[in-house]
N, C-alpha and C positions, 0 to 999 in steps of 0.2 A: 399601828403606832410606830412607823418606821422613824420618829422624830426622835427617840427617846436613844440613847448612847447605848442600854442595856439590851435592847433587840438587835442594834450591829454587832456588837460581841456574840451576841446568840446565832446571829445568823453566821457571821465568819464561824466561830466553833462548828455550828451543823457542816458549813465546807469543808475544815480542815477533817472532821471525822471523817466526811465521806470520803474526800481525797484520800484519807490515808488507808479506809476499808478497801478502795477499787485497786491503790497500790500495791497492798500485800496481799488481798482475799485468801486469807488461811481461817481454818478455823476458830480460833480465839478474836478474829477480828471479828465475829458477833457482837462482840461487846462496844467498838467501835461505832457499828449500826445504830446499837441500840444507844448509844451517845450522842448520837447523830439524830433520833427520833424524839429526844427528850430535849434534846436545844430546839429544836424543828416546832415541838408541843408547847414550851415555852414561851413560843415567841408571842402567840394567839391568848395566852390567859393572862394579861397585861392589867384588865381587870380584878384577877385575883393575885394578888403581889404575895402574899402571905405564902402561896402556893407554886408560886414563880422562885421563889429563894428556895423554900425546900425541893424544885426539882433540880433548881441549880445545882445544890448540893448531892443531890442523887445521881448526877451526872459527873460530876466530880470523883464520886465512889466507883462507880462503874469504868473510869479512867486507871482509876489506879489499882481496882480488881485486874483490870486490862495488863495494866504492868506485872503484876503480882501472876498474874499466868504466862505472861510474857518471860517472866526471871523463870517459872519452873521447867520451860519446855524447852527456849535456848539459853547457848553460851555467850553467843553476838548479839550485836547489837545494830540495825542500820542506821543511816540516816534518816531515813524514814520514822523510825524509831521515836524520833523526838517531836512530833507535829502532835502527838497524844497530849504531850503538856504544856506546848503552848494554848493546846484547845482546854486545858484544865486552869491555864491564866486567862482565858478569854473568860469561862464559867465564874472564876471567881470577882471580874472585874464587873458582869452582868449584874453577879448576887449582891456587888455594892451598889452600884446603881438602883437595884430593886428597890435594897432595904432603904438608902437614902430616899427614893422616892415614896417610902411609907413614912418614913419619918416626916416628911413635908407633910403629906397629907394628914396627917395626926396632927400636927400644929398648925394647920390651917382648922381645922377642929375645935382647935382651944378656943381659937383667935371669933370664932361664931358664938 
């Protein structure tokens, strides 16, 4: 379902995670990975939306867990640094698009 707006967001997030995983490859960038596996996972269950918002969201935690081990291990900060939240504006522009896409689908619903 490459047509849908909410799978290019998904798909650019899985790059920017992996991009920024292969940039730093430290330890705490596991979380990265695994941010990068769950936009990746999301793309393919487009069928189950219900399912699709809430890994959006899982993916989003995992971002910002990512920061939150980020603050307790350094003082700096890179440039690099910042391609985590863009890829957490990507997730959250996806899980609009989801939810509006269930919304339709519910009122096409009605409408039978």
């Amino acid at each position: 379902m490459i047509q849908r707006k909410q799978t290019l967001f998904l798909l650019l997030a899985a790059i920017l995670a992996l991009v920024c995983f292969f940039v730093r490859l430290e330890w705490l960038d596991v979380l990265q990975m695994v941010s990068a596996a769950l936009s990746a996972t999301t793309i393919f269950l487009y069928k189950k939306r219900k399912l699709q918002a809430q890994l959006c969201l899982v993916g989003i935690v995992v971002i910002f867990a990512w920061y939150i081990g980020l603050a307790a291990t350094e003082a700096e900060l890179s440039p690099i640094d910042c391609v985590p939240m863009a890829n957490a504006i990507l997730l959250l522009m996806a899980r609009k698009g989801v939810t509006d896409d269930e919304k339709l689908v519910r009122s096409m619903d009605r409408i039978r």
